[in-house]
C-alpha positions in Angstrom: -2.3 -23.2 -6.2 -1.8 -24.0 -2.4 -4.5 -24.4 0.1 -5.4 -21.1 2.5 -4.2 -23.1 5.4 -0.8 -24.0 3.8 -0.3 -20.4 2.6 -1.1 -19.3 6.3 1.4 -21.2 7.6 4.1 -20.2 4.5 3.6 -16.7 4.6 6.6 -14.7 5.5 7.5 -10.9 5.3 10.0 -10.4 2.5 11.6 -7.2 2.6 14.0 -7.8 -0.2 13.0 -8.4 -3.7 14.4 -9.2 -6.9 15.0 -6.7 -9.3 12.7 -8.3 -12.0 8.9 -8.7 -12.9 6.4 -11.0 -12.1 5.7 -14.0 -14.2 2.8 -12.7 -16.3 0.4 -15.4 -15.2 1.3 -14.8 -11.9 0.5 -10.6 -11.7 -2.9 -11.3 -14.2 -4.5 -14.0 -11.4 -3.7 -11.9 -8.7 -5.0 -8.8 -10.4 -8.3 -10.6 -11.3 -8.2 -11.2 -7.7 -7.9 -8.0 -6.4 -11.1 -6.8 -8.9 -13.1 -9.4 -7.5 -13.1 -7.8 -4.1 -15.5 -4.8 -3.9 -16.8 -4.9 -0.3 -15.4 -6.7 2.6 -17.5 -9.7 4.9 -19.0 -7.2 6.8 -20.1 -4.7 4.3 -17.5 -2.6 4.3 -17.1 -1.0 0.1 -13.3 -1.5 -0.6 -11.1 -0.6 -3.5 -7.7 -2.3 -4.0 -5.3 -1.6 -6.9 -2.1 -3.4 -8.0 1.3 -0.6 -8.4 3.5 -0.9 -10.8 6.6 1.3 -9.7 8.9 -1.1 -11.3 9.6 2.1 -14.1 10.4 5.0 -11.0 13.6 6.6 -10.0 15.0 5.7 -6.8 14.1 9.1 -5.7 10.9 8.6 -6.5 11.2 5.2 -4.2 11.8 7.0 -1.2 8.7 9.0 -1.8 6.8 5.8 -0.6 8.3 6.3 2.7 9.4 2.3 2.8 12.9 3.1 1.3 15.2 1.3 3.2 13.2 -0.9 4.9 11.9 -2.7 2.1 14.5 -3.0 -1.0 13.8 -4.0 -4.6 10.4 -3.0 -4.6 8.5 -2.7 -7.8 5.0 -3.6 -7.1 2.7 -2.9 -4.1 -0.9 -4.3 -3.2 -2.9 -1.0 -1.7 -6.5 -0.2 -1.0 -8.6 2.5 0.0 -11.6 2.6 2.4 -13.5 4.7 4.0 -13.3 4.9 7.7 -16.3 5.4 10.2 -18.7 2.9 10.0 -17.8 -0.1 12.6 -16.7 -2.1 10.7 -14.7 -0.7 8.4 -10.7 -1.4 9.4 -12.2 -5.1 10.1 -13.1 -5.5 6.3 -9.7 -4.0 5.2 -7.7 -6.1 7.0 -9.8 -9.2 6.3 -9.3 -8.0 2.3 -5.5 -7.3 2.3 -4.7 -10.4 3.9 -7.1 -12.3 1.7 -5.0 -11.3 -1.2 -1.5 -11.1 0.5 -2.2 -15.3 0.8 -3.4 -15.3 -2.8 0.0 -14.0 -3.4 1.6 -16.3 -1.1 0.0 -19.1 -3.2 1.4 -17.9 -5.8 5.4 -17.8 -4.8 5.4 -14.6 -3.8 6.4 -12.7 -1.1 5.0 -9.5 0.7 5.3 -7.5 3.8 2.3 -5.8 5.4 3.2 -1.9 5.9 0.5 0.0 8.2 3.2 2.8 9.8 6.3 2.8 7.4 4.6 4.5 4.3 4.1 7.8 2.8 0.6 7.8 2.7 0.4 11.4 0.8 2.2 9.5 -2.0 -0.1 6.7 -2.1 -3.1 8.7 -2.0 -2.2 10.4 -5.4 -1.3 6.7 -6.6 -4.5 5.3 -5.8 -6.5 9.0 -6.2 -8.6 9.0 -3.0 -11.8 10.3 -3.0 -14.0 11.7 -0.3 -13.1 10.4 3.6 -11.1 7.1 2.2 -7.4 6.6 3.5 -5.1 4.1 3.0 -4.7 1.9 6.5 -2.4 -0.8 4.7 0.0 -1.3 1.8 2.5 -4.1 0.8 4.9 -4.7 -1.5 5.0 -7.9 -3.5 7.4 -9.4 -5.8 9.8 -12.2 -5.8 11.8 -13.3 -2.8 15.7 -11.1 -3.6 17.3 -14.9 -3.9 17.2 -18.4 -2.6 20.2 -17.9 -0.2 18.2 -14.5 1.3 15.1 -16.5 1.4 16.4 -19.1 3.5 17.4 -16.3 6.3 14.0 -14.9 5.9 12.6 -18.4 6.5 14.5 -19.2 9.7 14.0 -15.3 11.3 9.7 -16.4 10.3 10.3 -19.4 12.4 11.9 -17.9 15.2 8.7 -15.6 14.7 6.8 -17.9 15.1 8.2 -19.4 18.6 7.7 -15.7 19.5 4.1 -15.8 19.2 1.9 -16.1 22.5 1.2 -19.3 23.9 -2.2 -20.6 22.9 -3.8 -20.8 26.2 -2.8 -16.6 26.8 -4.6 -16.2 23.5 -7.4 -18.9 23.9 -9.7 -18.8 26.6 -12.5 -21.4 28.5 -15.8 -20.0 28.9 -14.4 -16.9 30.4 -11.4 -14.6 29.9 -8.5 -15.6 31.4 -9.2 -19.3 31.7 -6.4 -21.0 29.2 -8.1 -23.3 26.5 -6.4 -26.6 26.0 -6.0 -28.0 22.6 -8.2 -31.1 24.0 -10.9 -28.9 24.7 -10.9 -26.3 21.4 -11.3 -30.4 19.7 -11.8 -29.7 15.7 -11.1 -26.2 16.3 -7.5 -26.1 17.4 -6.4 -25.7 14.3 -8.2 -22.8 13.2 -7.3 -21.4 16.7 -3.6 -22.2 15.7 -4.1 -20.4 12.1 -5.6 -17.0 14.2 -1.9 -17.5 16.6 0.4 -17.6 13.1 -1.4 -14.2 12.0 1.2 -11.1 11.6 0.0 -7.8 13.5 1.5 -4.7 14.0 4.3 -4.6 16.1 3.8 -8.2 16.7 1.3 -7.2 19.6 -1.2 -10.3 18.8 -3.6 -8.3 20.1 -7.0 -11.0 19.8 -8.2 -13.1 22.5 -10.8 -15.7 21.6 -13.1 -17.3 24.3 -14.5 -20.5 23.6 -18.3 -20.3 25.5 -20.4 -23.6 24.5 -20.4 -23.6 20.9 -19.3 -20.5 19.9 -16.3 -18.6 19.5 -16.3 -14.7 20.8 -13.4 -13.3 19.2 -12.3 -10.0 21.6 -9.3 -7.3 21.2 -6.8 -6.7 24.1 -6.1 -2.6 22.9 -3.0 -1.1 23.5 -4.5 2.9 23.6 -1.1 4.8 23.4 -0.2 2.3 20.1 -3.3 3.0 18.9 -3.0 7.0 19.2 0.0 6.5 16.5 -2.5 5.8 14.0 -4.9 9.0 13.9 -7.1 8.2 11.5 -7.6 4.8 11.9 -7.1 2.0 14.8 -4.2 -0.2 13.4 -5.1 -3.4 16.4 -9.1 -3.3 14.6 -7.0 -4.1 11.0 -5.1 -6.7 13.3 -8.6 -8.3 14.5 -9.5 -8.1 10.3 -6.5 -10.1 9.6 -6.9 -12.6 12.3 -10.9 -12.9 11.6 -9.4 -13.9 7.7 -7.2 -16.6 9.4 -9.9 -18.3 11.3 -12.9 -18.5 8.9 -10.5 -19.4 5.5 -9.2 -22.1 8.5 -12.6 -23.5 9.6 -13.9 -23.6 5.8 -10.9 -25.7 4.7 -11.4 -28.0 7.6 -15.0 -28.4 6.5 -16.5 -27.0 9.8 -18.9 -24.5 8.8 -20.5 -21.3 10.4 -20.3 -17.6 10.1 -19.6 -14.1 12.1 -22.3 -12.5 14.0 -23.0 -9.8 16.3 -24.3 -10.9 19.3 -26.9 -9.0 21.5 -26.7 -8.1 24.0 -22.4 -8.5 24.3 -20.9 -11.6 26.3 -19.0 -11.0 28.9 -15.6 -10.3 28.1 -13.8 -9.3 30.8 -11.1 -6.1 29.9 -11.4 -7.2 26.5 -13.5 -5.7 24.2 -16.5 -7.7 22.4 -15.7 -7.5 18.4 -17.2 -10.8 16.5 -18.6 -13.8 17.3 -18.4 -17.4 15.2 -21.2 -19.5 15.5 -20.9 -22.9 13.8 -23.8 -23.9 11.6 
């Protein structure tokens, strides 16, 4: 199994699969996985189930709203949450991404999917109760061939030379004021795993600020993209996936701390306040 840090930097979207099943081994760890999660960092109470679709019509495929976009599919990773409290599409997007690199570790590939799904068709799958919905889904499976994989690999790095630059994501003491990679020291390269983070639309909507020791992670909101999504606000589940990023980053690099709420706010500019890391 590869480290979190090496599976952050691996991870791809794969949006063709093979027509086959997953190695045994492979679908039992990750499914252990996925029971182990009940509640996200925050205290959020999540449910995530495995899919098997690999025994549905192709008709029935295009009931998940993905056909087309994503071919081969046989398995997806969903959850359900219930939205409302704060916190809530923070700890969902933390979760899915938690396992989606799980299954990177494990050789295979996924594709988050927050806008291109039927989500009538998963909520019978995953029988939603109450006020839960389903922000998130993604297939996973096994890569459609080497050959295919290579393209996927070079479009990822091209990607990935699309991202930001790390001082319009990273700020000095205030917002707006680029942080160097001399001056984020140890940290760069937890900063580095938030900048490789996917997010919807490839908006990379976080902004960090660096004040003293701490690290006040803040979201730059796109409203109209938001109003898409009308249950839910898709750039929070961004912030989730990029708050996963950082912390599985900083542990692995043996710099410790934790998220906290701090009171009253730091200034933040535009931006709005959402989590702050305080090293320990």
């Amino acid at each position: 199994m590869s480290s979190n840090l090496q599976n952050i930097k691996q991870r791809i979207s794969v949006r063709a699969y093979a027509d086959q099943p997953l190695p045994a081994g492979a679908r039992a760890e990750l499914e252990a996985f996925m029971a182990g999660i009940s509640h996200g960092p925050f205290g959020t109470p999540l449910r995530f189930r495995f899919l098997d679709e690999s025994g549905v019509s192709r008709a029935e495929q295009r009931r998940l709203g993905t056909y087309g976009m994503i071919t081969g599919d046989r398995y997806y990773l969903a959850g359900a949450v219930r939205i409302g409290g704060a916190d809530a599409e923070l700890d969902y997007g933390y979760c899915l991404e938690r396992i989606i690199l799980q299954a990177t570790g494990l050789g295979l590939g996924t594709c988050w999917l927050a806008g291109s799904l039927n989500r009538d068709t998963f909520a019978q799958k995953m029988a939603l109760q109450g006020n839960e919905i389903i922000p998130a889904v993604s297939p996973v499976g096994i890569p459609a061939e080497l050959k295919r994989l290579g393209i996927i690999l070079a479009q990822n790095l091209m990607q990935v030379r699309k991202r930001r630059e790390f001082g319009n994501l990273f700020f000095d003491g205030q917002a707006g004021q680029p942080l160097s990679l001399t001056a984020a020291g140890p940290w760069a390269a937890a900063l580095e795993a938030v900048r490789a983070a996917p997010s919807a639309s490839n908006k990379q909507p976080w902004r960090v600020i660096k004040s003293g020791p701490d690290f006040h992670v803040c979201l730059e909101a796109d409203p109209l993209y938001n109003r898409a999504f009308k249950s839910f606000s898709v750039q929070r589940l961004d912030i989730g996936i990029a708050l996963c990023h950082f912390e599985l980053a900083a542990s692995e690099l043996g710099l410790p701390g934790g998220w906290h709420d701090v009171q009253p706010q730091p200034a933040t500019g535009k931006l709005t306040y959402i989590k702050t890391w305080r090293p320990a």
